[in-house]
KETORFI-345561 format. One record per residue: x, y, z of N, C-alpha, C, O in turn. Coordinates in nm, 4 decimals. Example, Ala and Ser with C-alpha at 12.3 -4.5 7.8 and 13.67 -1.06 7.14 Angstrom:
// KETORFI-345561
1.3190 | -0.5690 | 0.7800 | 1.2300 | -0.4500 | 0.7800 | 1.3200 | -0.3300 | 0.7800 | 1.4236 | -0.3319 | 0.8465
1.2850 | -0.2250 | 0.7080 | 1.3670 | -0.1060 | 0.7140 | 1.2900 | 0.0030 | 0.7870 | 1.3409 | 0.1138 | 0.8039
This chain:
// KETORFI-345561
0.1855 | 2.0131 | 0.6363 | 0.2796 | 1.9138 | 0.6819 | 0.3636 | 1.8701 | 0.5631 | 0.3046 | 1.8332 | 0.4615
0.5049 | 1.8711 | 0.5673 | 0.5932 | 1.8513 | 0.4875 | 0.6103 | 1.6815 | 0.5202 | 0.5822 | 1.6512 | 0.6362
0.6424 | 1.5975 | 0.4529 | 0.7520 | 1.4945 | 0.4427 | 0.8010 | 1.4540 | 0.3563 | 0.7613 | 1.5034 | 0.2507
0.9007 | 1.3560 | 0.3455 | 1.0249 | 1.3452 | 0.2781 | 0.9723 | 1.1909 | 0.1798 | 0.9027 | 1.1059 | 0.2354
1.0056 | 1.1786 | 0.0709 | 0.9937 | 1.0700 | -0.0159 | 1.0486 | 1.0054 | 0.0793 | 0.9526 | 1.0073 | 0.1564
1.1299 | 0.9482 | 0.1358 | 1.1914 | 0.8241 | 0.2466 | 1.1554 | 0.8084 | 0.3429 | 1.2148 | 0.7299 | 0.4168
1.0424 | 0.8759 | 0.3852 | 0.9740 | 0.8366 | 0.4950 | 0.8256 | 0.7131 | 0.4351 | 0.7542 | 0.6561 | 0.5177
0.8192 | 0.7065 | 0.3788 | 0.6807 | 0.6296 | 0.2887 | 0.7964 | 0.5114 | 0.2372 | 0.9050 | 0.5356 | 0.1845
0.7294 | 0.3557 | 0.2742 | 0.8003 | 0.2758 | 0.2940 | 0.7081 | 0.2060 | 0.1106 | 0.7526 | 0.1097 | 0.0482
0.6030 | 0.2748 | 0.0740 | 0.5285 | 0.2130 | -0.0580 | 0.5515 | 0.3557 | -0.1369 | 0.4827 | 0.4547 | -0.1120
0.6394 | 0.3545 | -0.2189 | 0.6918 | 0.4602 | -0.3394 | 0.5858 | 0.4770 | -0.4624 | 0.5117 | 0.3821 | -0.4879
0.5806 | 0.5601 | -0.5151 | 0.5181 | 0.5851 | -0.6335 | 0.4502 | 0.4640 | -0.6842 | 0.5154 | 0.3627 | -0.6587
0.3283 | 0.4398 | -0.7546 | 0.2291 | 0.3451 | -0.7835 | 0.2780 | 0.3243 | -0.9133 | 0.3079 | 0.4235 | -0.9798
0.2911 | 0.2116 | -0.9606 | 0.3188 | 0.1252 | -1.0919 | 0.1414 | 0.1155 | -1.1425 | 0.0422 | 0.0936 | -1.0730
0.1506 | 0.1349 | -1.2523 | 0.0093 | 0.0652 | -1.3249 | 0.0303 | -0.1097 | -1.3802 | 0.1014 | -0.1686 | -1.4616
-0.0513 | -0.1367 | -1.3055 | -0.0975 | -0.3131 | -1.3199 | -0.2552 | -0.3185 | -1.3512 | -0.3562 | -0.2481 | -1.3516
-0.2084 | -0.4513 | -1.3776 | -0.3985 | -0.5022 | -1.3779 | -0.4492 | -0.5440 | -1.2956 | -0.3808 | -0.6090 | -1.2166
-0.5626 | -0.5325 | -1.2757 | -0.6239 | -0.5637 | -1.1371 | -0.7407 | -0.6505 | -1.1615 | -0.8094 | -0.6495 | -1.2636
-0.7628 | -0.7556 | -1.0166 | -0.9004 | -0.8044 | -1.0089 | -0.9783 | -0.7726 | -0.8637 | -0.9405 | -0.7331 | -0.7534
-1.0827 | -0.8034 | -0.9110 | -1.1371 | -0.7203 | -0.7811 | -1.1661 | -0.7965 | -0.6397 | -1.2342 | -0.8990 | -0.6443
-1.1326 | -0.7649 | -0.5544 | -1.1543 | -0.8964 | -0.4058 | -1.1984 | -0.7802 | -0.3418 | -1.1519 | -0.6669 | -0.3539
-1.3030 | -0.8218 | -0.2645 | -1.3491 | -0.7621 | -0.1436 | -1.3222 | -0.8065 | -0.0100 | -1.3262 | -0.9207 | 0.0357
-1.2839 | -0.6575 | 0.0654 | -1.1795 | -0.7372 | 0.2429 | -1.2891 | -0.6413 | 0.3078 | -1.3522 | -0.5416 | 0.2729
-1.2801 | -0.7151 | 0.4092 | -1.3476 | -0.6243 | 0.5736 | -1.2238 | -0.5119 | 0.6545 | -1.1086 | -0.5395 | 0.6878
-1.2838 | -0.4069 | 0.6659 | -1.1330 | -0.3438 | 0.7578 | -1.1994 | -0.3183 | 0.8797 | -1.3206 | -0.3345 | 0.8937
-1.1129 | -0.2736 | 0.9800 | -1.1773 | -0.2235 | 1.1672 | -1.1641 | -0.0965 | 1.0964 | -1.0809 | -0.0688 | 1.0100
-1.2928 | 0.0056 | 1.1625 | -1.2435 | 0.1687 | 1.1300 | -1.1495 | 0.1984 | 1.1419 | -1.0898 | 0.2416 | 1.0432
-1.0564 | 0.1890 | 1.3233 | -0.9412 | 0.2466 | 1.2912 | -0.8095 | 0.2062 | 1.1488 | -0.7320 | 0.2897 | 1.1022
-0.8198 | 0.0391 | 1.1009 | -0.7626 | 0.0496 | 1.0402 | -0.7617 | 0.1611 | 0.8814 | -0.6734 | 0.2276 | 0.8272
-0.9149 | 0.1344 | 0.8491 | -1.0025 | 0.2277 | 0.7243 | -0.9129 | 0.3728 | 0.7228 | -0.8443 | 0.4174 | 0.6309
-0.9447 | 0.4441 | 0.8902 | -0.9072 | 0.5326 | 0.8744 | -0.7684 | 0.5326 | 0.9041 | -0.7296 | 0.6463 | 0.9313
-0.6636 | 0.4303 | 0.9094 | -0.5139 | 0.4799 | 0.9348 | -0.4825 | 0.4643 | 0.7410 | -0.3886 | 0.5300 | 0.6961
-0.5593 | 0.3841 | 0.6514 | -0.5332 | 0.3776 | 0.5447 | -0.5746 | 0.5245 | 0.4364 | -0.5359 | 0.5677 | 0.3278
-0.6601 | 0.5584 | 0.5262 | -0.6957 | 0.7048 | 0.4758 | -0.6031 | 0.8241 | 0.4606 | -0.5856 | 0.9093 | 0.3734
-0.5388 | 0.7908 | 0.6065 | -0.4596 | 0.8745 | 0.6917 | -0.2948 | 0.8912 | 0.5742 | -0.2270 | 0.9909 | 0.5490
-0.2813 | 0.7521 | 0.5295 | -0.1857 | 0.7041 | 0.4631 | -0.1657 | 0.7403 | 0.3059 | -0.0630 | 0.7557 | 0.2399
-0.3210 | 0.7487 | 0.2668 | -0.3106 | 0.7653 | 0.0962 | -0.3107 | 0.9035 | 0.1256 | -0.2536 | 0.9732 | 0.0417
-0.3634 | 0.9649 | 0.2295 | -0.3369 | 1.1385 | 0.2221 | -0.1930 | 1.2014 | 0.1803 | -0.1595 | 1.2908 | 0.1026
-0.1129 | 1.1000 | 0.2809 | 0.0324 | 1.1473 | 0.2502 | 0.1090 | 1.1166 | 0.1332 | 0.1994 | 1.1844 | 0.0844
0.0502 | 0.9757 | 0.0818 | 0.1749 | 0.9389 | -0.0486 | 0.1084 | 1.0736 | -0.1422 | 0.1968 | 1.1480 | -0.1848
-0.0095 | 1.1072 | -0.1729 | -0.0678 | 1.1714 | -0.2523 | -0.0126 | 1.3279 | -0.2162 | 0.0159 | 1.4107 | -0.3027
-0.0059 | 1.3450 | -0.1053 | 0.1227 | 1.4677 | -0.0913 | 0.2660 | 1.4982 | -0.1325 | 0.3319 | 1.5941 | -0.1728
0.2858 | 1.3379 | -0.0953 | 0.4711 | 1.3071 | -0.1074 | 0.4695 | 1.2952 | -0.2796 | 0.5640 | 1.3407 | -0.3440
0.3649 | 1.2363 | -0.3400 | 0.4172 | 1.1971 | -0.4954 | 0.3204 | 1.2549 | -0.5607 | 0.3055 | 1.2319 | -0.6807
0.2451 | 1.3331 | -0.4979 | 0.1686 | 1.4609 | -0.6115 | 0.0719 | 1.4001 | -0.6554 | 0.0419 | 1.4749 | -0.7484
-0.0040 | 1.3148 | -0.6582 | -0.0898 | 1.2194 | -0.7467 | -0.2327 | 1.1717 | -0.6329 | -0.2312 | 1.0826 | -0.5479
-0.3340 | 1.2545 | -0.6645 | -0.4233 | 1.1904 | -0.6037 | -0.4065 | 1.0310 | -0.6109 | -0.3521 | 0.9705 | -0.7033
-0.4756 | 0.9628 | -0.4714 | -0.5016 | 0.8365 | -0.4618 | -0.5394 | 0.8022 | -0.3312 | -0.4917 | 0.8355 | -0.2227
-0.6659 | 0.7049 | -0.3712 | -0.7580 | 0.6641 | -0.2342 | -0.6768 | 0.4935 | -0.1453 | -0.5952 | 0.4045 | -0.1696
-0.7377 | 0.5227 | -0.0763 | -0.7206 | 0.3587 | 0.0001 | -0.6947 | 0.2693 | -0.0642 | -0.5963 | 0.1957 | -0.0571
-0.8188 | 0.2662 | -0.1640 | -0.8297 | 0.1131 | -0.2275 | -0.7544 | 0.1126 | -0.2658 | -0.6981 | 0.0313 | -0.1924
-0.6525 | 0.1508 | -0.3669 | -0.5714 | 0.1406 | -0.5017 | -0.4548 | 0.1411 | -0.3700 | -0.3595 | 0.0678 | -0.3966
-0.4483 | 0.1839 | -0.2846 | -0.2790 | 0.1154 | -0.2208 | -0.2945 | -0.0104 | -0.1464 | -0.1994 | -0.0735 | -0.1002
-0.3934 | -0.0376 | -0.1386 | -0.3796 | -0.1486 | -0.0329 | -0.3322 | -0.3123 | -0.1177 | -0.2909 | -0.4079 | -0.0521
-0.3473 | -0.3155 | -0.2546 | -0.2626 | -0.4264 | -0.3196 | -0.1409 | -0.3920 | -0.3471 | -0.0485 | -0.4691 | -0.3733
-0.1374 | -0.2787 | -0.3421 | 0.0619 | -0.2938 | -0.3439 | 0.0945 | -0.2612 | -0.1575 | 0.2147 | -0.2589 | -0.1310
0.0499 | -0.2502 | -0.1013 | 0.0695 | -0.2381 | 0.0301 | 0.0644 | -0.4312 | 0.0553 | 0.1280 | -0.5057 | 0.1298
-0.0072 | -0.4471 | -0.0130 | -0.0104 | -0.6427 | 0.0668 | 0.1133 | -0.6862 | -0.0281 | 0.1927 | -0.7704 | 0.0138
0.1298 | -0.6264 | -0.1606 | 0.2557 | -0.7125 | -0.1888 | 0.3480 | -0.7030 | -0.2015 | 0.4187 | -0.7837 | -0.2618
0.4128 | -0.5207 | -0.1092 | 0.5557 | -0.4980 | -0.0649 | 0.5186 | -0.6001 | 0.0787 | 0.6152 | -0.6763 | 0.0829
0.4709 | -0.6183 | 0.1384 | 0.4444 | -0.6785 | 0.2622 | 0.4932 | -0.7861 | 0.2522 | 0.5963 | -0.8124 | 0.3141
0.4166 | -0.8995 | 0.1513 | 0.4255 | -1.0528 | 0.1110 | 0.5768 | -1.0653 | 0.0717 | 0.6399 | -1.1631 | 0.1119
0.6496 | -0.9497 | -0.0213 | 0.7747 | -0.9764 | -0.0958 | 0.8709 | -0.9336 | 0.0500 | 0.9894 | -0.9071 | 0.0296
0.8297 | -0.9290 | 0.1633 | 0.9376 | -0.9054 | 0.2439 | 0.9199 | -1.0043 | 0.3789 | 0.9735 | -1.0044 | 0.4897
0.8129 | -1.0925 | 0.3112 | 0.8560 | -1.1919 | 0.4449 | 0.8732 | -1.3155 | 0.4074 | 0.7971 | -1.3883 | 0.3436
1.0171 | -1.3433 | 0.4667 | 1.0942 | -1.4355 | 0.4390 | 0.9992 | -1.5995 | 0.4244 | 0.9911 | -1.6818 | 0.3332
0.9410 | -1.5916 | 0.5580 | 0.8689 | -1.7643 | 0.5530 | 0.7815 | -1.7882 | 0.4489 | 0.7630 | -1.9021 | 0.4061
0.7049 | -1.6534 | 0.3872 | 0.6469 | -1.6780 | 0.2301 | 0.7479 | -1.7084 | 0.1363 | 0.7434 | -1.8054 | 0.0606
0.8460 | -1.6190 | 0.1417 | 0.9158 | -1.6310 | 0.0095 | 0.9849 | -1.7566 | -0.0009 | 0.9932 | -1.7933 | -0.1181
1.0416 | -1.8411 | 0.0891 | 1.0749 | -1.9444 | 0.0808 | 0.9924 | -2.0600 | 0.0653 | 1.0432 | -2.1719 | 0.0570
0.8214 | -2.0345 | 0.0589 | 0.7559 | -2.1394 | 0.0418 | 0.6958 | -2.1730 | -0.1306 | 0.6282 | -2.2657 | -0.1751
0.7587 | -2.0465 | -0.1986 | 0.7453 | -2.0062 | -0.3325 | 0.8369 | -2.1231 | -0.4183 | 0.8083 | -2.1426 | -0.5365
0.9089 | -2.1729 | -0.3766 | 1.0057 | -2.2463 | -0.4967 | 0.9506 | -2.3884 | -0.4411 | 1.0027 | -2.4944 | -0.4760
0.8574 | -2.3826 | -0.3651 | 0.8239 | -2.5320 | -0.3090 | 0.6841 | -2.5741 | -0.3771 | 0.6340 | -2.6837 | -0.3523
């Protein structure tokens, strides 16, 4: 299966620092996140599991909704 860098809405992984939080997922979600690191790791060549996208997955998410971002300067 081919796809296109512009179809993947979370681009290539930046190195940050991390702390560690532990979340609960539903299987299907587990496995749609599975489903997901399969492809960026296709699209951008770079092995990578679940875990390591799911904090930049929550904070392209957070940086695009408006009623957070406006509660930031408050």
């Amino acid at each position: 299966m081919s796809i296109s860098t512009n179809k993947l809405r979370l681009g290539p992984l930046p190195k940050t620092e991390i702390v560690k939080l532990t979340v609960a997922l539903t299987v299907t979600l587990k496995a749609d996140l599975e489903r997901y690191a399969a492809l960026h790791a296709q699209t951008y060549g770079e092995p990578v599991d679940a875990a390591t996208l799911i904090p930049h997955m929550l904070e392209s998410f957070m940086a695009r909704d408006r009623g957070f971002r406006k509660t930031r300067g408050k």
